[in-house]
PDB file of N, CA, C and O in Angstrom:
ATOM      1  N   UNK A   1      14.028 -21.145  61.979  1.00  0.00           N
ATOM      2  CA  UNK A   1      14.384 -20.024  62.808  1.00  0.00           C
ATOM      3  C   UNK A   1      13.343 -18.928  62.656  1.00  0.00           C
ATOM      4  O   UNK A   1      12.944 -18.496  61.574  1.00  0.00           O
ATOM      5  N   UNK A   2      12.933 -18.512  63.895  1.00  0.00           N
ATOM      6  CA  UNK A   2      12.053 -17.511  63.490  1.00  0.00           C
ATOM      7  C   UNK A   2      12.582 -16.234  62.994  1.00  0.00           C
ATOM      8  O   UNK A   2      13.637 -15.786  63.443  1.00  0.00           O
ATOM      9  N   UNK A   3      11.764 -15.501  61.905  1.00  0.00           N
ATOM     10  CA  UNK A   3      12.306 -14.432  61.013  1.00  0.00           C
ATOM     11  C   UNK A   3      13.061 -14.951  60.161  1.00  0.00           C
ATOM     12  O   UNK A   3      12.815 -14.227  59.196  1.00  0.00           O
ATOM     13  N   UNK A   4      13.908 -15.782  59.765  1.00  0.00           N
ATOM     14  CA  UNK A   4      14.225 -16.365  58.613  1.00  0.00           C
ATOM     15  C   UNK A   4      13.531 -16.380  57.672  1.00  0.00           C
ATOM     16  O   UNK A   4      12.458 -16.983  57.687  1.00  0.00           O
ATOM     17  N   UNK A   5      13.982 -15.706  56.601  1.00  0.00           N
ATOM     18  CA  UNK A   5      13.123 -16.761  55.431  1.00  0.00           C
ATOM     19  C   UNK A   5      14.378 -17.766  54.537  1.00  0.00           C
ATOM     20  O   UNK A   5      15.588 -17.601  54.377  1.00  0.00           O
ATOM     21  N   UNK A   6      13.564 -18.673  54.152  1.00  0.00           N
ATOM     22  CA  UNK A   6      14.137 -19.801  53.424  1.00  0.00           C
ATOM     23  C   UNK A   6      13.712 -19.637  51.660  1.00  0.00           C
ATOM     24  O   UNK A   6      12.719 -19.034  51.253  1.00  0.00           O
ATOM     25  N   UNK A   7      14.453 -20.140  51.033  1.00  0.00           N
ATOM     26  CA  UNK A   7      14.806 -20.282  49.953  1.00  0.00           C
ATOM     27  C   UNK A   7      14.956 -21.250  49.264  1.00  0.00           C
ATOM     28  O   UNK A   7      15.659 -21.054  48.272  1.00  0.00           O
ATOM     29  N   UNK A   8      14.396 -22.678  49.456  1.00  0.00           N
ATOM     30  CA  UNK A   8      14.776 -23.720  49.073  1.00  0.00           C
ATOM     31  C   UNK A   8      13.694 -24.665  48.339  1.00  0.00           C
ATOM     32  O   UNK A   8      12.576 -24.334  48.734  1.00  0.00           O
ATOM     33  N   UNK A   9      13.630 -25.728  47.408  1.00  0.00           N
ATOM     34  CA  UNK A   9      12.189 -26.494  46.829  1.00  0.00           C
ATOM     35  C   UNK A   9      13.008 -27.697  47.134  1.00  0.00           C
ATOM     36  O   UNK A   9      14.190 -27.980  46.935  1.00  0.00           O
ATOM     37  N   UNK A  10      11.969 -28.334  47.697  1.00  0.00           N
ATOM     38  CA  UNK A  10      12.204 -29.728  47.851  1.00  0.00           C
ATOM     39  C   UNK A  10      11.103 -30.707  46.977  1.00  0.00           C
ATOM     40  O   UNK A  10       9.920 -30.753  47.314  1.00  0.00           O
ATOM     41  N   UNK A  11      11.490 -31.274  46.128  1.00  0.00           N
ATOM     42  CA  UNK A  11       9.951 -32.516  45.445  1.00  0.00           C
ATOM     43  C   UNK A  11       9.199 -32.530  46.820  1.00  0.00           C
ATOM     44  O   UNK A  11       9.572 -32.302  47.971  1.00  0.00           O
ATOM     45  N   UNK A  12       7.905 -32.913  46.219  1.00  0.00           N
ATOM     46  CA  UNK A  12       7.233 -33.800  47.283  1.00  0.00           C
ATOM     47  C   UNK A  12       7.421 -35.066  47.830  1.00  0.00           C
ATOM     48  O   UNK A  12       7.480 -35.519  48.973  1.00  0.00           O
ATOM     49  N   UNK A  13       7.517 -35.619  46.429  1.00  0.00           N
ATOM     50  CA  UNK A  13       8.183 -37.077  46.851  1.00  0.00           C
ATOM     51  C   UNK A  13       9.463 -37.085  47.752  1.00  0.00           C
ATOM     52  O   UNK A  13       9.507 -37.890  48.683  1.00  0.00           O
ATOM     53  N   UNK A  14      10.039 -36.614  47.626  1.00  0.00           N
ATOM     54  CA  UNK A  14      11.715 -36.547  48.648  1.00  0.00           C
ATOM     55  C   UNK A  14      11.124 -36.211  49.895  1.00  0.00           C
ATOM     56  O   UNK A  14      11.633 -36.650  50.926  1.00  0.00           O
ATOM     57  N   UNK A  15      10.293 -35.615  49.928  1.00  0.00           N
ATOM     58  CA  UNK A  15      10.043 -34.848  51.720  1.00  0.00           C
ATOM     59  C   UNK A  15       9.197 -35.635  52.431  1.00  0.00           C
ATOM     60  O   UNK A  15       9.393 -35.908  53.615  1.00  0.00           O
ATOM     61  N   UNK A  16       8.152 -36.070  51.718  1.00  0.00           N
ATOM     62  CA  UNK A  16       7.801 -37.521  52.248  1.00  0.00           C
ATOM     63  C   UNK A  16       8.358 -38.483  52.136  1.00  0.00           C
ATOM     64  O   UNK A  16       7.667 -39.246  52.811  1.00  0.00           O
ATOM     65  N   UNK A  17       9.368 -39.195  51.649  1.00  0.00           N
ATOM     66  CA  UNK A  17      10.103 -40.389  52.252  1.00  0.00           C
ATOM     67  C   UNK A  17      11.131 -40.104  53.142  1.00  0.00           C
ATOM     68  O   UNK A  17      11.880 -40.974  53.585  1.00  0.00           O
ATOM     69  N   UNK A  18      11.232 -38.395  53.554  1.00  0.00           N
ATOM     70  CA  UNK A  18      12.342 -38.449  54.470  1.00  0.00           C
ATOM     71  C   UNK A  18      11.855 -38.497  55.594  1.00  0.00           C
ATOM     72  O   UNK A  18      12.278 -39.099  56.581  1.00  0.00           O
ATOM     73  N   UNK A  19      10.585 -37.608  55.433  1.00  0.00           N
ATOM     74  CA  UNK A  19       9.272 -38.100  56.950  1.00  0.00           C
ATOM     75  C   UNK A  19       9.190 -39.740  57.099  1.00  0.00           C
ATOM     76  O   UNK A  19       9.656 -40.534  57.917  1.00  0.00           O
ATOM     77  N   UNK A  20       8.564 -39.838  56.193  1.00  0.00           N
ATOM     78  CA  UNK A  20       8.679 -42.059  56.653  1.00  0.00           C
ATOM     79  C   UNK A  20       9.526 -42.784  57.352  1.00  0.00           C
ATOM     80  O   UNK A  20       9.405 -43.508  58.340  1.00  0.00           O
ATOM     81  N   UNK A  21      10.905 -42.292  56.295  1.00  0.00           N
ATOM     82  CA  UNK A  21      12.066 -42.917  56.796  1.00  0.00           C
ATOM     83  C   UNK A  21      12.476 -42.351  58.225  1.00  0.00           C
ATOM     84  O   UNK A  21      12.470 -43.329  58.972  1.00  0.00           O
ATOM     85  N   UNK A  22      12.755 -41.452  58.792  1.00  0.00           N
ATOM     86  CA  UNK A  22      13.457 -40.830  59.694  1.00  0.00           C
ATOM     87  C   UNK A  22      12.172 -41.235  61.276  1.00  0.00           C
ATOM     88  O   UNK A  22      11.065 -40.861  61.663  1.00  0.00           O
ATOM     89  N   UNK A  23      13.255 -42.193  61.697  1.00  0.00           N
ATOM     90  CA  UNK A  23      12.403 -42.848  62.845  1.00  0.00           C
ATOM     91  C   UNK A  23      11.902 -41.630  64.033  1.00  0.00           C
ATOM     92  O   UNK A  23      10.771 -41.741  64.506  1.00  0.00           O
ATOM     93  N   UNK A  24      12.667 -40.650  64.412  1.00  0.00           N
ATOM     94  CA  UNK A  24      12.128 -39.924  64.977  1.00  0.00           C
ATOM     95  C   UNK A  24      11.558 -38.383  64.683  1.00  0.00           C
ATOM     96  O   UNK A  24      11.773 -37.283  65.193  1.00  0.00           O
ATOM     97  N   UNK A  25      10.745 -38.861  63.625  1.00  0.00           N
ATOM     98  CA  UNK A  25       9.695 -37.672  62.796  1.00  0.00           C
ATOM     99  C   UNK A  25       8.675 -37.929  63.367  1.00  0.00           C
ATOM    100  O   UNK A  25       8.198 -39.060  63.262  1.00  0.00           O
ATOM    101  N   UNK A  26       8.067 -36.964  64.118  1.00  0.00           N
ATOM    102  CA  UNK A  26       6.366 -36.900  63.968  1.00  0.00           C
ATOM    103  C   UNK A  26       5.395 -36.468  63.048  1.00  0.00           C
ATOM    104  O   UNK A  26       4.209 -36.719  63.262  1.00  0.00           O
ATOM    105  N   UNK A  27       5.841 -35.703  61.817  1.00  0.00           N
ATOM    106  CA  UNK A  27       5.697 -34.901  60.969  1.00  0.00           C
ATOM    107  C   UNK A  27       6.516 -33.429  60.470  1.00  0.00           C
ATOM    108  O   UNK A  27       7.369 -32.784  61.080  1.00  0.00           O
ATOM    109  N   UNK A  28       6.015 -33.234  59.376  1.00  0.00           N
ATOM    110  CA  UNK A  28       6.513 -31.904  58.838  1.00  0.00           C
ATOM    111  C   UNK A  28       5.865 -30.955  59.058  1.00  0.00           C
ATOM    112  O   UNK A  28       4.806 -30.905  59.684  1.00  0.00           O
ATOM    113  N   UNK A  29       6.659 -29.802  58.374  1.00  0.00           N
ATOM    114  CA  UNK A  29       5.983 -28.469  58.406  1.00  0.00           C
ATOM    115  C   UNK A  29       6.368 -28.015  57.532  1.00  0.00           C
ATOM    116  O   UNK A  29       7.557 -27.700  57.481  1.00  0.00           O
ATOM    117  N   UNK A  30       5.278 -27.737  56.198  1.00  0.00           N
ATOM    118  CA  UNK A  30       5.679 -26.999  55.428  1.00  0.00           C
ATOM    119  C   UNK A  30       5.126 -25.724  55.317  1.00  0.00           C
ATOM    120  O   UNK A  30       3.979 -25.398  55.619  1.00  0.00           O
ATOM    121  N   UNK A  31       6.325 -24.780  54.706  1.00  0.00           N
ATOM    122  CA  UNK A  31       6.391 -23.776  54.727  1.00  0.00           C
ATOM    123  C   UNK A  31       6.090 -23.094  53.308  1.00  0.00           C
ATOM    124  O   UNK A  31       6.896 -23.334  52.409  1.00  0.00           O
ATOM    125  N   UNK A  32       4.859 -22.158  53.000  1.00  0.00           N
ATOM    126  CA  UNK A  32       4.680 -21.425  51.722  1.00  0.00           C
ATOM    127  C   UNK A  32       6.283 -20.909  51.198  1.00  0.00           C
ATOM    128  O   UNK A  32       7.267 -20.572  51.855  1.00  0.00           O
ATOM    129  N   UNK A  33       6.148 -20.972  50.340  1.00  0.00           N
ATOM    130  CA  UNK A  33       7.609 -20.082  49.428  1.00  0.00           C
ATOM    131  C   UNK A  33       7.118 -18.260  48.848  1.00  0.00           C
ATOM    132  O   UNK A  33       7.821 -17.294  48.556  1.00  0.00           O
ATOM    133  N   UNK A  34       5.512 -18.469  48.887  1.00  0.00           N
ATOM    134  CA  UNK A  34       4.963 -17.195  48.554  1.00  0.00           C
ATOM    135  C   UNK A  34       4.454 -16.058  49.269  1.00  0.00           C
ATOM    136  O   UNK A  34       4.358 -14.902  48.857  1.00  0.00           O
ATOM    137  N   UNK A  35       4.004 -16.734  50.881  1.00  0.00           N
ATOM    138  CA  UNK A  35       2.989 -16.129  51.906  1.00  0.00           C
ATOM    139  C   UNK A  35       3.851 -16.828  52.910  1.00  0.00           C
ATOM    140  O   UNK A  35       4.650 -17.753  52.763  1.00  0.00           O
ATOM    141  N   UNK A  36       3.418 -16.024  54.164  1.00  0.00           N
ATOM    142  CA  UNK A  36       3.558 -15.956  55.530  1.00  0.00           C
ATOM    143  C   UNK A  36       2.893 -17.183  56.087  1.00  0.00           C
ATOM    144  O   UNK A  36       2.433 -17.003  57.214  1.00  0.00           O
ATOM    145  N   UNK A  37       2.667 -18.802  55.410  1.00  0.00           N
ATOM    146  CA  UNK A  37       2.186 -19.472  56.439  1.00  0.00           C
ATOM    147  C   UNK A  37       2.044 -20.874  56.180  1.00  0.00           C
ATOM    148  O   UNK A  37       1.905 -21.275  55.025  1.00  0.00           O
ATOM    149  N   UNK A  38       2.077 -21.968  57.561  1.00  0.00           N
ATOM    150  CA  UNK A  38       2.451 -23.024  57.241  1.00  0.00           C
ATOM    151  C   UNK A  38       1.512 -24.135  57.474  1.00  0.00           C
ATOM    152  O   UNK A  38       0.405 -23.762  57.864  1.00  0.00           O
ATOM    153  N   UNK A  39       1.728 -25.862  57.284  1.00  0.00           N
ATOM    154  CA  UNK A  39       0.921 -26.453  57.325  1.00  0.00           C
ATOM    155  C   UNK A  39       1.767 -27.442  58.056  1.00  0.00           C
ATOM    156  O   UNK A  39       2.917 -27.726  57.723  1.00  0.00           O
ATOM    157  N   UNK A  40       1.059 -28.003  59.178  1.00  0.00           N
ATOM    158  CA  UNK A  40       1.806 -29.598  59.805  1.00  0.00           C
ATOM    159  C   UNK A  40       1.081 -30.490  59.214  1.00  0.00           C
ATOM    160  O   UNK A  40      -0.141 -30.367  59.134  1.00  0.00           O
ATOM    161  N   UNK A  41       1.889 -31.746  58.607  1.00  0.00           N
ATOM    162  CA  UNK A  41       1.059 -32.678  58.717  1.00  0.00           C
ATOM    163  C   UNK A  41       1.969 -33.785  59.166  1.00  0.00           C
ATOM    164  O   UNK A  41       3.158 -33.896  58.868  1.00  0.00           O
ATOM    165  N   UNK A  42       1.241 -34.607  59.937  1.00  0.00           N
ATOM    166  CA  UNK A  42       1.216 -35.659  61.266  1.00  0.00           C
ATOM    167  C   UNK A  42       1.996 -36.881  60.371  1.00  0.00           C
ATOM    168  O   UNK A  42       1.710 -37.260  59.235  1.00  0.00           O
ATOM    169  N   UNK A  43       3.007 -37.336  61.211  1.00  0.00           N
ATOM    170  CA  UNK A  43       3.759 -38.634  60.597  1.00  0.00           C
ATOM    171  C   UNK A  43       2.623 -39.979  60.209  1.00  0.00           C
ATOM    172  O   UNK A  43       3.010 -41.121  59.963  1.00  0.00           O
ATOM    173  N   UNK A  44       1.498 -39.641  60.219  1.00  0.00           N
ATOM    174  CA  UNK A  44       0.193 -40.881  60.375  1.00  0.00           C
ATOM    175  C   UNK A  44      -0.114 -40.804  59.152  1.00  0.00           C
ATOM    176  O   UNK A  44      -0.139 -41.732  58.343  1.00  0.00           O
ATOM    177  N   UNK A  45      -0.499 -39.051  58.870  1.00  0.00           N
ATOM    178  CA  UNK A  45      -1.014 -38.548  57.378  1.00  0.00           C
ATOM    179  C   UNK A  45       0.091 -38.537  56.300  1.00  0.00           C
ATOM    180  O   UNK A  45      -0.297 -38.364  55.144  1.00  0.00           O
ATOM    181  N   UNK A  46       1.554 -38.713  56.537  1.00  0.00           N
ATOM    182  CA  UNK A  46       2.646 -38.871  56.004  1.00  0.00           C
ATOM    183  C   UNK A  46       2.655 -40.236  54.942  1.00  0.00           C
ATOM    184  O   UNK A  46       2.546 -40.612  53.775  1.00  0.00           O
ATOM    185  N   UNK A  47       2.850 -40.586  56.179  1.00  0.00           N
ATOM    186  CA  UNK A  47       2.582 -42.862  55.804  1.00  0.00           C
ATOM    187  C   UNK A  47       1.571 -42.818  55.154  1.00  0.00           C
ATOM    188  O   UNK A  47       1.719 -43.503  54.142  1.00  0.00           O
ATOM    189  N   UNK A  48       0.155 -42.151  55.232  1.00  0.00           N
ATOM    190  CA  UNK A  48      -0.524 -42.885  53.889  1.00  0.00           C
ATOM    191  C   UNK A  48      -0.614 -42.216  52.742  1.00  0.00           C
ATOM    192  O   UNK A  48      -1.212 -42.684  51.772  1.00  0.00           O
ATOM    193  N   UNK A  49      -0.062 -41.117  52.738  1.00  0.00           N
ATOM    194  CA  UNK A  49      -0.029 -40.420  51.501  1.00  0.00           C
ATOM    195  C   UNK A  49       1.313 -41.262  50.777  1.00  0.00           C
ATOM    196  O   UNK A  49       1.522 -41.475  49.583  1.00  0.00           O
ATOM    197  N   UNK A  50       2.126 -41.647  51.987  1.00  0.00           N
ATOM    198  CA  UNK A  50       3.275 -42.066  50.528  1.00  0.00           C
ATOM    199  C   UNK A  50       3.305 -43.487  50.775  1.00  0.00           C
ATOM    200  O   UNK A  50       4.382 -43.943  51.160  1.00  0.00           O
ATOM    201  N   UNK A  51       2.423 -44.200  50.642  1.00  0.00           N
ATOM    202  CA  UNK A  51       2.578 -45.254  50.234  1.00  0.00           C
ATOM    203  C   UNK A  51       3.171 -45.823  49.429  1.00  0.00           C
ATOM    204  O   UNK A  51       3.938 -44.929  49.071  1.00  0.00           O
ATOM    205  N   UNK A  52       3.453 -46.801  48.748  1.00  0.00           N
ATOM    206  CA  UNK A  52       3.968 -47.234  47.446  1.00  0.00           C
ATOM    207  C   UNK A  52       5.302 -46.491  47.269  1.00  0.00           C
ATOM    208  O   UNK A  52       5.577 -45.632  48.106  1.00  0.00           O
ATOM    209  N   UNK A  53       6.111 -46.721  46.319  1.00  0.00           N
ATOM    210  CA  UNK A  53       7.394 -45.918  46.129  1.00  0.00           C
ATOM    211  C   UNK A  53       7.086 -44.533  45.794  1.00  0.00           C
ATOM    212  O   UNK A  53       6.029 -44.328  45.198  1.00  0.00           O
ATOM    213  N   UNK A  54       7.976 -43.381  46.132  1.00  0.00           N
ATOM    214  CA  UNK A  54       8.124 -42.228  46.364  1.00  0.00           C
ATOM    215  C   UNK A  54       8.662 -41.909  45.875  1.00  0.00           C
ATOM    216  O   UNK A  54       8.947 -40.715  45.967  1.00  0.00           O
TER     217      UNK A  54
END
């Protein structure tokens, strides 16, 4: 939501297998917990970062 802020830590590992798993993900967006700003990365760059178990 815009203007929200969030409050929450997720592992890494958990947030990439929920990107993998979840058939209609194109990717995430994560969000700093410290600063004003975020990063997409692409369900392509997802899959090979989590290869192997997660």
């Amino acid at each position: 939501m815009l203007g929200s802020q969030c409050n929450v830590g997720v592992p890494g590992a958990v947030l990439l297998r929920m990107a993998v798993e979840a058939p209609s993900c194109d990717g995430i967006m994560v969000n700093s917990a410290t600063e004003l700003i975020s990063v997409i990365i692409s369900r392509a760059s997802v899959s090979a970062i989590a290869q192997g178990p997660v």
